[in-house]
Backbone bond lengths (Angstrom), bond angles and torsions (degrees), N, CA, C in turn:
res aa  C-N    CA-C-N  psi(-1)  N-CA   C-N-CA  omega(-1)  CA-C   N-CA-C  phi
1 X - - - 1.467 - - 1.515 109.39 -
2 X 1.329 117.40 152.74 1.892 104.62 -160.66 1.946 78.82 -107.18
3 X 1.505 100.98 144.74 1.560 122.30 169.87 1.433 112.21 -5.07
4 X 1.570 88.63 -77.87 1.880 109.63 -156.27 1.815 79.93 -158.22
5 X 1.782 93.29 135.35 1.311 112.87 148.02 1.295 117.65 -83.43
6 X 1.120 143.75 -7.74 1.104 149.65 146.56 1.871 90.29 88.51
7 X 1.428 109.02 51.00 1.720 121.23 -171.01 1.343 116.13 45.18
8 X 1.760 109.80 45.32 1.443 118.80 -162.69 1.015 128.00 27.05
9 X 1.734 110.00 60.95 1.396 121.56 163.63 1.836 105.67 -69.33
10 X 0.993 107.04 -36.34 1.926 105.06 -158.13 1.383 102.93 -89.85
11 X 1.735 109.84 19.45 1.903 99.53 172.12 1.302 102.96 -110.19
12 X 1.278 116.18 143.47 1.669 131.40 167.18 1.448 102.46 -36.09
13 X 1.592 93.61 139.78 1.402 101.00 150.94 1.232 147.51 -67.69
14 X 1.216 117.32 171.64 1.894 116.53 -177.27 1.481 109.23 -54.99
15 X 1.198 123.67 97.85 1.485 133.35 147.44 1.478 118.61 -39.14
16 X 1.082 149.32 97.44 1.035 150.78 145.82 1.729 125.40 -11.64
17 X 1.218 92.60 -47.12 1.517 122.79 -174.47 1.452 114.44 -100.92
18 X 1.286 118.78 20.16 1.676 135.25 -132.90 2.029 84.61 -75.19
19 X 0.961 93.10 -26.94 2.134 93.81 -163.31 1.666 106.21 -129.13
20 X 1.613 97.87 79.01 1.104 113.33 144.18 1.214 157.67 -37.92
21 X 1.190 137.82 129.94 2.010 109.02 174.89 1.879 88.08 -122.35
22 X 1.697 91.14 137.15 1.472 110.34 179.38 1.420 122.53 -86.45
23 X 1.253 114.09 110.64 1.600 142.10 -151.47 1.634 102.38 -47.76
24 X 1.660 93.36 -37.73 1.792 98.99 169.33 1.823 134.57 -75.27
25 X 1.414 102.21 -50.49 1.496 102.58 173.72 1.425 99.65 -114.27
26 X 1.385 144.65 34.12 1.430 137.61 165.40 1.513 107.99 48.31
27 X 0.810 129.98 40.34 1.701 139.74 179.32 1.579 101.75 -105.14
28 X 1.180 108.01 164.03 1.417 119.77 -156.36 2.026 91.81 -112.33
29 X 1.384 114.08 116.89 1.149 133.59 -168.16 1.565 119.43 -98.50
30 X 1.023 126.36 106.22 1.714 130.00 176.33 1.907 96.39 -65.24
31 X 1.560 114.61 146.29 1.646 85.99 170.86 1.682 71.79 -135.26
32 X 1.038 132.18 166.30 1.554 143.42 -176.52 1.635 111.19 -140.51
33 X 0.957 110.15 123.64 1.247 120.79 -163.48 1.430 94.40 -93.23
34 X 2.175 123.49 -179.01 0.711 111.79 -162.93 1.787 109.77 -81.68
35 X 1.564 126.13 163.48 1.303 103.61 162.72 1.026 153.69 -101.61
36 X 1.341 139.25 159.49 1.394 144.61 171.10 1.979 119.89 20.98
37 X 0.963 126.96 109.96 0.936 111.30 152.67 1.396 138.23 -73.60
38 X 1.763 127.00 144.62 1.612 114.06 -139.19 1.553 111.83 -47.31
39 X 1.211 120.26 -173.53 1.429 128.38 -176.72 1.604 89.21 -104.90
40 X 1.713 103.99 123.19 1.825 106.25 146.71 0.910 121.13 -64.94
41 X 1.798 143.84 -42.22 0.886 140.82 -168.36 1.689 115.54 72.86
42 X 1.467 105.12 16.84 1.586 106.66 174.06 1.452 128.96 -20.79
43 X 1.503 133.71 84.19 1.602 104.87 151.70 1.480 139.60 -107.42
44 X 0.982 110.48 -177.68 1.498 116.97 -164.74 1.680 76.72 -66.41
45 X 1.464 111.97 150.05 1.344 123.66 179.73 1.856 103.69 -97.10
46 X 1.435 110.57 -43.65 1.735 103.71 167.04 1.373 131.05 -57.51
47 X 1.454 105.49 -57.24 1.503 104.12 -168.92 1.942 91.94 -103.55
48 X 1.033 144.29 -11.09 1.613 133.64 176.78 1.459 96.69 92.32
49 X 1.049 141.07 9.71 1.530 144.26 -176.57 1.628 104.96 -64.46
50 X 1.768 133.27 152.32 1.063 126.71 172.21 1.385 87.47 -80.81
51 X 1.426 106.68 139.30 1.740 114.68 135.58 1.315 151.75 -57.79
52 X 1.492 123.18 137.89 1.246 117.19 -156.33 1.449 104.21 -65.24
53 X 1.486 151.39 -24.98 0.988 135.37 126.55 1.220 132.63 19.31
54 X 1.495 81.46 -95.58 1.765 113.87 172.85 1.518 96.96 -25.07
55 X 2.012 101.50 -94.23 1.389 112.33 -159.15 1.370 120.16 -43.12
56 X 1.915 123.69 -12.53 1.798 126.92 -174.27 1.735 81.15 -73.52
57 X 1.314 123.86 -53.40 1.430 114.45 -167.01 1.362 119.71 -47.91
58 X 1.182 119.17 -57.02 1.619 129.61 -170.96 1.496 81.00 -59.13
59 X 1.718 125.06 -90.07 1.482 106.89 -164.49 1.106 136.94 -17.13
60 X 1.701 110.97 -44.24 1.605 110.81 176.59 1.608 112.20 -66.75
61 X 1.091 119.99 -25.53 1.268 132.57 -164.24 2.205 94.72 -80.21
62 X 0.972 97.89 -53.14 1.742 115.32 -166.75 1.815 93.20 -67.26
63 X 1.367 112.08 -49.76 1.381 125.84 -179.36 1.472 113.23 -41.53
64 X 1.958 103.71 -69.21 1.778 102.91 161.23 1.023 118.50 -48.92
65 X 1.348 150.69 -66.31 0.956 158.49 -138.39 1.983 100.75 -57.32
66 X 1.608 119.87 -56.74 1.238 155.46 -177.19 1.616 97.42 -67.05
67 X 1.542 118.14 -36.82 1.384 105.03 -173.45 2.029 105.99 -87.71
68 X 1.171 87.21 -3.66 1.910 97.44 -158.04 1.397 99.77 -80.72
69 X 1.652 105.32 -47.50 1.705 119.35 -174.43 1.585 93.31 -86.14
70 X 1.761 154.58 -34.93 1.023 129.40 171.13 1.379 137.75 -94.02
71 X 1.800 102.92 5.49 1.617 133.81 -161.68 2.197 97.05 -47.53
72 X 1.129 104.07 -36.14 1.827 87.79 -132.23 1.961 68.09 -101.06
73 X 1.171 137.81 -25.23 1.246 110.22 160.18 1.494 105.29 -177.34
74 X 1.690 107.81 166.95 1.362 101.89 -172.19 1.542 124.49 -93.34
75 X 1.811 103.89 29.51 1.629 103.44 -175.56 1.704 79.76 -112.02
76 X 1.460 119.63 -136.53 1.120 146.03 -160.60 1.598 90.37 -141.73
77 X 1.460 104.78 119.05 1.427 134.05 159.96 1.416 123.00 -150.82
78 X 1.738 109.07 159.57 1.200 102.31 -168.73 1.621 130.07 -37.73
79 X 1.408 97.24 -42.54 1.673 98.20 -163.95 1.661 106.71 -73.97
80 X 1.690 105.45 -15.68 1.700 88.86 175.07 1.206 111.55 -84.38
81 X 1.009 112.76 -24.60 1.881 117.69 169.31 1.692 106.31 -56.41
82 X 1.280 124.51 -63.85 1.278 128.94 172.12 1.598 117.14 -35.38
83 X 1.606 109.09 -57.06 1.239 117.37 178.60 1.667 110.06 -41.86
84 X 1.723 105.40 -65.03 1.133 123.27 174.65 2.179 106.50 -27.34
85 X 1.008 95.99 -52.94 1.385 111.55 -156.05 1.532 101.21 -54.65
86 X 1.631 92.58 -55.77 1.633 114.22 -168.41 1.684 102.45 -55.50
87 X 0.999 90.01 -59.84 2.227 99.97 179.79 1.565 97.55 -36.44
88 X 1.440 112.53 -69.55 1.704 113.37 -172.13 1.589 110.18 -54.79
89 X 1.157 125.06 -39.65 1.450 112.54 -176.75 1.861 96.20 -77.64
90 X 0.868 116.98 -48.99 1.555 104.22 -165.73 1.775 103.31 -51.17
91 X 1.616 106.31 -64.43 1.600 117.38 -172.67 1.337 106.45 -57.56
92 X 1.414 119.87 -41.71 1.498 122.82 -141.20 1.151 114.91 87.20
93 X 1.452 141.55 128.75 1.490 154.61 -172.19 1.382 97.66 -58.75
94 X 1.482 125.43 -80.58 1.553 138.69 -179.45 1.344 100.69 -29.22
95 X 1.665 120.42 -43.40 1.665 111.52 -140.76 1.652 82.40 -96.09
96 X 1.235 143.96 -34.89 1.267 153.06 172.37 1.595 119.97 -28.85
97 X 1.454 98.07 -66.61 1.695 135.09 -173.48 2.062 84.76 -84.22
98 X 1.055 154.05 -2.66 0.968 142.94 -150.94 1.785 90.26 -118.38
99 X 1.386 119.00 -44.99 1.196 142.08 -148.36 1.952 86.75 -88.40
100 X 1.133 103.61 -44.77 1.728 108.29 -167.43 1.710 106.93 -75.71
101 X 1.657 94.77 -27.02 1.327 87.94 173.65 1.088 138.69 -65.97
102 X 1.616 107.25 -37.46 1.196 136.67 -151.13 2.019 83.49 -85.54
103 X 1.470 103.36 -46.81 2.145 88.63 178.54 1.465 101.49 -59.94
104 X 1.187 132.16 -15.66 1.495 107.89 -165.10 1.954 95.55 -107.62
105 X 1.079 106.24 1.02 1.733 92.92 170.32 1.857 111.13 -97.00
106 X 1.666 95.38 162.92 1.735 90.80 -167.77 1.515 99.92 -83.33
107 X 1.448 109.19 144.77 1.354 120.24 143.31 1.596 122.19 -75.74
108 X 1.563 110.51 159.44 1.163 125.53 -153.84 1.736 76.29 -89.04
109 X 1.165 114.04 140.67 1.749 122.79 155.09 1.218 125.31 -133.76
110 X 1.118 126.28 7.43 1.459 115.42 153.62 1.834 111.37 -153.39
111 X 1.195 106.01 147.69 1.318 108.26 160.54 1.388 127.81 -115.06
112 X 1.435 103.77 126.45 1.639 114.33 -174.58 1.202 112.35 -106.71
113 X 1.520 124.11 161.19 1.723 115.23 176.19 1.879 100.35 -111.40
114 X 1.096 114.36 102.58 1.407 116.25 161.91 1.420 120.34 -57.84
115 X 1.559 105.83 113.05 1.609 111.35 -162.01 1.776 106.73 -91.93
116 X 1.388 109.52 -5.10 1.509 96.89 169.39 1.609 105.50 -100.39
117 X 1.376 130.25 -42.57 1.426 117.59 168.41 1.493 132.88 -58.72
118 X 1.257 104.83 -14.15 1.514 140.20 -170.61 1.613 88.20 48.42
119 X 1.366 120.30 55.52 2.101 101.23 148.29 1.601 103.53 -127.75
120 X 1.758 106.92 -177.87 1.407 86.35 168.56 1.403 108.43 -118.33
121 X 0.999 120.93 172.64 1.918 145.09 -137.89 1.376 95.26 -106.67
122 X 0.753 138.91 130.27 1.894 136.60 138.80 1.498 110.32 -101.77
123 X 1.606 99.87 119.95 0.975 101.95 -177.74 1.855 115.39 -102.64
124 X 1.171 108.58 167.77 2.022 104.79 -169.56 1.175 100.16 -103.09
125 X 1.461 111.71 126.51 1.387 101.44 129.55 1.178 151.67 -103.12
126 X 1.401 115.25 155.62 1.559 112.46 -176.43 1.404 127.44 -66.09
127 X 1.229 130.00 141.54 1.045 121.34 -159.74 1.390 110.12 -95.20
128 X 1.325 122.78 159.08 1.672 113.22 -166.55 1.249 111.03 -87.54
129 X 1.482 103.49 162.42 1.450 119.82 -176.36 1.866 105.06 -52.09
130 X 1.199 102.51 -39.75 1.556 114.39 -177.77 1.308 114.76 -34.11
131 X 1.587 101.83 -58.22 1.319 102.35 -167.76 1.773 104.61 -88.99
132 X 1.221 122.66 -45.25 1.613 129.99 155.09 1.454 109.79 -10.24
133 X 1.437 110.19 -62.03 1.473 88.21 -161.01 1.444 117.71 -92.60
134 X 1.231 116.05 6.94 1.726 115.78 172.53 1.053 109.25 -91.38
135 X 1.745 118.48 -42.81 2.010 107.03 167.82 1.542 110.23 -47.01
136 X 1.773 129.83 -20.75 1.185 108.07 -133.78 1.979 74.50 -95.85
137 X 1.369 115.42 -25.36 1.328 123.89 -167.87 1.327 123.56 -88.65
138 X 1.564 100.75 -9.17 1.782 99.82 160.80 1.711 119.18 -101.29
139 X 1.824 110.62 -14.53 1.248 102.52 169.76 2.167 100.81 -72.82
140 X 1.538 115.82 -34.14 1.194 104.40 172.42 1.832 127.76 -27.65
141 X 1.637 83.73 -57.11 1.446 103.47 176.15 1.425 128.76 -61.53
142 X 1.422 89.65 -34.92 2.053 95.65 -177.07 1.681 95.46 -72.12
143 X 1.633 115.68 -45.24 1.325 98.26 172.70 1.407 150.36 -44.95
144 X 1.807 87.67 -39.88 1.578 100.73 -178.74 1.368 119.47 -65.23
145 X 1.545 125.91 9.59 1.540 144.51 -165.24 1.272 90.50 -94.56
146 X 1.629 118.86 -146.49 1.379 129.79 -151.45 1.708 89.88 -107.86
147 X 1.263 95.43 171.28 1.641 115.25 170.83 1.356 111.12 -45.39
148 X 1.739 123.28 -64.85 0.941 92.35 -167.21 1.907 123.14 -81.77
149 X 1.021 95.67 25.39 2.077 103.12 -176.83 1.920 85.85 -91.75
150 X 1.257 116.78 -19.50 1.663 99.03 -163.75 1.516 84.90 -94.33
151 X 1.438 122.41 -7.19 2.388 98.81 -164.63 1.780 77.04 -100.24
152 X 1.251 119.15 -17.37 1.466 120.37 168.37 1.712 114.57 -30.48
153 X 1.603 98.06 -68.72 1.403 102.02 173.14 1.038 137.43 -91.43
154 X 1.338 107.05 7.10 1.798 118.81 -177.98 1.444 85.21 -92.82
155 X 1.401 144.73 3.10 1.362 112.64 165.44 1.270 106.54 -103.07
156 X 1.251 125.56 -9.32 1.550 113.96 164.11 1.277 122.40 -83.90
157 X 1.825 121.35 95.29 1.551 120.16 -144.36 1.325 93.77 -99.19
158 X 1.676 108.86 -15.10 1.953 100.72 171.56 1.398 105.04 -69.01
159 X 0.740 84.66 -61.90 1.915 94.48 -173.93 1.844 114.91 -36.37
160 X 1.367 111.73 -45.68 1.157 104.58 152.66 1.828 144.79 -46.72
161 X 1.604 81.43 -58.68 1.772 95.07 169.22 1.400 108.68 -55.93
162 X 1.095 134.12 -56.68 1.837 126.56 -166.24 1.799 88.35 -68.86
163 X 1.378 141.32 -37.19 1.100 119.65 149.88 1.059 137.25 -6.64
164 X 0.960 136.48 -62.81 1.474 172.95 -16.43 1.048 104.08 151.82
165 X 2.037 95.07 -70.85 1.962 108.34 -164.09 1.389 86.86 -72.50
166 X 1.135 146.48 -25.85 1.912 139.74 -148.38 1.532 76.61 -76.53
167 X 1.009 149.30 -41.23 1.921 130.04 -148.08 1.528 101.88 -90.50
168 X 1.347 114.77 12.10 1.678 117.12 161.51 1.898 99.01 -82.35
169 X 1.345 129.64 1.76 1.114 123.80 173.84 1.724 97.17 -97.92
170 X 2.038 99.84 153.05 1.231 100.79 -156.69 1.820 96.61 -95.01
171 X 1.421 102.91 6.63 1.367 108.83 -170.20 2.042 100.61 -63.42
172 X 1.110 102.22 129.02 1.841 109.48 179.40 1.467 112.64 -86.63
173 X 1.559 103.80 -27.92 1.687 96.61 178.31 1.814 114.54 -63.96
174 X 1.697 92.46 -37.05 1.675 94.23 166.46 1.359 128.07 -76.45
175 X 1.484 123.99 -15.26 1.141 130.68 -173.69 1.539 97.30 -82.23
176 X 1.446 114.33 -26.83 1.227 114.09 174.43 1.606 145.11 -87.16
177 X 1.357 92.01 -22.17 2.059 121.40 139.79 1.159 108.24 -33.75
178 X 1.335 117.12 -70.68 1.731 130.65 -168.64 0.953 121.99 -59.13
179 X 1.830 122.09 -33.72 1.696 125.88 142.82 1.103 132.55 -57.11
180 X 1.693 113.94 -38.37 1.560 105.35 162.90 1.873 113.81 -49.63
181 X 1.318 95.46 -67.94 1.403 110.28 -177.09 2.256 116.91 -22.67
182 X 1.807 88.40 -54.16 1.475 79.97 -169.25 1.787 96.59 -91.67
183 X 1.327 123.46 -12.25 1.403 110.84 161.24 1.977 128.57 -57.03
184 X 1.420 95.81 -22.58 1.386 107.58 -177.68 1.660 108.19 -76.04
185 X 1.561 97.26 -64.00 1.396 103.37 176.61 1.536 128.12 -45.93
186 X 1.662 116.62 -25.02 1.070 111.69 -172.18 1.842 105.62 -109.40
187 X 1.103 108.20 3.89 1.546 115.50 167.00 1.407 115.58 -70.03
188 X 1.327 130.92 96.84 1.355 121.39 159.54 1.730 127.94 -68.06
189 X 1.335 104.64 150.94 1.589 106.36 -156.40 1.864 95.85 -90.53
190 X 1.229 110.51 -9.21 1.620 95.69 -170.91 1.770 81.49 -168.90
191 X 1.308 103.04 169.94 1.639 104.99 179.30 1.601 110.44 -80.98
192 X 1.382 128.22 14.96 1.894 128.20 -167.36 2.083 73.07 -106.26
193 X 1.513 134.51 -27.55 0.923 124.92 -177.72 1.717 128.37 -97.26
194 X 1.575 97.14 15.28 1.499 109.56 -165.60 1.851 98.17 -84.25
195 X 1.249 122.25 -26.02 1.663 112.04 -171.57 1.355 103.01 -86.75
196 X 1.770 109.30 -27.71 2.013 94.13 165.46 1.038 116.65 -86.21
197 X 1.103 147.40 18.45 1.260 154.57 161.60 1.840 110.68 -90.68
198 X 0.976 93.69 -41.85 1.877 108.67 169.79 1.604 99.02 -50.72
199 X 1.549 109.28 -71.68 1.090 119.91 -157.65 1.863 101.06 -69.07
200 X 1.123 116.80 -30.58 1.524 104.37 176.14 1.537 120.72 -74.43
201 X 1.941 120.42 -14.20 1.067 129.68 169.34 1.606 115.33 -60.28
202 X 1.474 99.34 -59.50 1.823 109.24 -175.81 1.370 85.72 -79.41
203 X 1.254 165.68 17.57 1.686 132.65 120.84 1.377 129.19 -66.97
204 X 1.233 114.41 -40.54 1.442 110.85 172.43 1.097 122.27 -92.70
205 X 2.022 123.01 6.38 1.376 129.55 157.62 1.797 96.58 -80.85
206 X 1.089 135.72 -40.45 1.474 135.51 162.29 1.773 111.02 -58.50
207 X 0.503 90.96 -16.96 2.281 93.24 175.60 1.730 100.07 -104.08
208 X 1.488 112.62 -2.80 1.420 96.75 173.93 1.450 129.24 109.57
209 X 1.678 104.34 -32.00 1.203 103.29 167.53 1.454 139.77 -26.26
210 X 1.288 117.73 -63.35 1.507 147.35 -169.09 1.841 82.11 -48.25
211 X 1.305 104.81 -72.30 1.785 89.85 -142.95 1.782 99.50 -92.34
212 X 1.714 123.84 19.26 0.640 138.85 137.03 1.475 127.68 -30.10
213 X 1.222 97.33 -95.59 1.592 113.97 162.66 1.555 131.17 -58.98
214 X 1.331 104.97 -24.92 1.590 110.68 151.72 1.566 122.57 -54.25
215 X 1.127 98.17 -21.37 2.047 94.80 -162.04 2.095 84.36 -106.80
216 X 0.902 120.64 -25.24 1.486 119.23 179.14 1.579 127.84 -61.50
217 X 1.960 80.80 -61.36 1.981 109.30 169.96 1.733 105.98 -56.52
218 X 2.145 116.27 -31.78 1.124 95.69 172.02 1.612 126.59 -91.29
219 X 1.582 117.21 -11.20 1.147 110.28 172.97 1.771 110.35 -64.25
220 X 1.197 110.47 -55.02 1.437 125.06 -173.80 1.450 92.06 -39.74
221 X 1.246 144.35 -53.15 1.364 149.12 -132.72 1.898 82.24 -87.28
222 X 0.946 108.58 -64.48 1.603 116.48 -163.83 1.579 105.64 -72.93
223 X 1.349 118.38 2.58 1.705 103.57 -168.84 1.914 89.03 -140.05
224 X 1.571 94.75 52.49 1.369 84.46 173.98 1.867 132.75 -91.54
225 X 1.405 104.13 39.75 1.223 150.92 -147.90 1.413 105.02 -107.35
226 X 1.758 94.73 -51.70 1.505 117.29 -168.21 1.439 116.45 -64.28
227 X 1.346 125.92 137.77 1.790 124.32 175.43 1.364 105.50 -50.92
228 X 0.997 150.91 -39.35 1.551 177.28 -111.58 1.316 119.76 -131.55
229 X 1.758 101.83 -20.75 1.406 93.88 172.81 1.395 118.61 -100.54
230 X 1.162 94.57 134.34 1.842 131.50 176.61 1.587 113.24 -88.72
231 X 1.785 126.97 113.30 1.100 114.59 167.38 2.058 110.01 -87.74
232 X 0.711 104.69 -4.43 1.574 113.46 170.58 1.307 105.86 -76.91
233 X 1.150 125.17 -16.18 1.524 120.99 -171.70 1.932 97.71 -102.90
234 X 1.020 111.61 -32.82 1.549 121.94 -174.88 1.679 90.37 -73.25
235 X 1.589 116.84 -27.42 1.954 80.73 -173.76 1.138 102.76 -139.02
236 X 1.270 106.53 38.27 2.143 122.31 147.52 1.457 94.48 -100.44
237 X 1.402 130.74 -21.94 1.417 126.37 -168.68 1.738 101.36 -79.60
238 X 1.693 105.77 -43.82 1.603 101.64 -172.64 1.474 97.95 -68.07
239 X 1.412 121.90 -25.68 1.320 126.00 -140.21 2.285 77.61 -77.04
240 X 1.426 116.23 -56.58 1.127 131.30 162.69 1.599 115.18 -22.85
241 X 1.054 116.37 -64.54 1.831 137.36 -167.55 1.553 79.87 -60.65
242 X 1.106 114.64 -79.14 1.449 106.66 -157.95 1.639 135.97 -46.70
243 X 1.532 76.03 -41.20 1.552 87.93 -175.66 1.674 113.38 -68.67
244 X 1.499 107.34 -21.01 1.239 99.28 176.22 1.004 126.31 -95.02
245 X 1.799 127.06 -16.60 1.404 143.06 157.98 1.557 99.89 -40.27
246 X 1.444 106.83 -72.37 1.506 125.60 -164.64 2.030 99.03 -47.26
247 X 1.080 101.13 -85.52 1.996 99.87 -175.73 1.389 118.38 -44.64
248 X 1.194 112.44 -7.44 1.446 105.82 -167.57 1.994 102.65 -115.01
249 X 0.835 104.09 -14.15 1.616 121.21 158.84 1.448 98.87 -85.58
250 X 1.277 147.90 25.15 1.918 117.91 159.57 1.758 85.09 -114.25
């Protein structure tokens, strides 16, 4: 397993062209461009905030990462399973899911002195949609793999919850990650996979999901008025509701 990715600063960027087919044996080709130059790690020097800088970097970085494990297609096939595989043995699984967590939890950005408790405050910030919605689209992807890539992430139950908190952003492309994500997880691949699929429904209807996206799919529904509203997001959300009503009732 290598040290520290250093929040996968030292992997190539998004290739455009990332999935090749090789002119000689027709096989499907990764090509990797050169990588990253180091991370500054820019912050705001007043309040400790990342910079918008900053956060374009990590995205590009979070972006490959999401295009590498969903590149060769958007169901479940061997090579994304493989991909999947290759990432965990190189990173380590834990240290992987550890790294994604850590972008989707808040940093502290400011410190205040509360003059009636007399301590001082750290306050959070939220983390941006930027980086939100590519964690939310490569756990999609790790899901859409085999069984065991989905009990993979059902044991990272933080990582889920800040999941979770990211869909207080009004962004729909991410709100719409988060439906792939729990549509994947709760899809069983054959009926020997229908009771873990049960059991992964009533966990993330217990973490909140369910009436999560219920109170969202109904604002969206009633504020279709709003710049923000997404009907693609209203029926990956039912598509969501159901699937988790349905598996988590057998």
């Amino acid at each position: 397993m290598m040290e520290s990715m250093d929040d996968i600063t030292q992997q190539p960027h998004v290739d455009q062209n990332a999935q090749a087919m090789d002119e000689h044996n027709g096989s499907a080709r990764l090509h990797l461009p050169q990588p990253f130059p180091p991370s500054t790690q820019h912050l705001d020097p007043y309040h400790g905030r990342t910079s918008e800088s900053d956060i374009g970097c990590q995205e590009q970085r979070l972006e490959f990462l999401r295009n590498i494990i969903g590149g060769f297609s958007d169901t479940a096939t061997p090579a994304n399973t493989d991909m999947i595989d290759f990432l965990f043995k190189i990173y380590g699984e834990d240290h992987l899911f550890k790294i994604l967590t850590d972008k989707l939890r808040p940093k502290p950005s400011l410190q205040r002195n509360d003059m009636v408790a007399n301590v001082t405050v750290v306050d959070a910030a939220r983390v941006s949609s930027q980086i939100a919605e590519p964690v939310a689209y490569i756990l999609a992807h790790i899901a859409a793999s085999v069984p065991r890539h989905r009990q993979a992430i059902m044991r990272h139950a933080e990582l889920l919850k800040l999941v979770l908190d990211s869909l207080d952003h009004s962004s729909a492309e991410l709100r719409k990650g988060v439906c792939h994500l729990v549509n994947n997880l709760t899809w069983p691949d054959n009926d020997d996979d229908r009771e873990a699929a049960a059991e992964i429904a009533r966990e993330l209807i217990e973490m909140g999901y369910l009436l999560k996206l219920k109170i969202l799919r109904s604002k969206s529904i009633q504020n279709r008025d709003d710049p923000d509203f997404d009907l693609d997001f209203i029926e990956r959300a039912k598509t969501a509701l159901y699937q988790l009503e349905h598996y988590a009732s057998l």
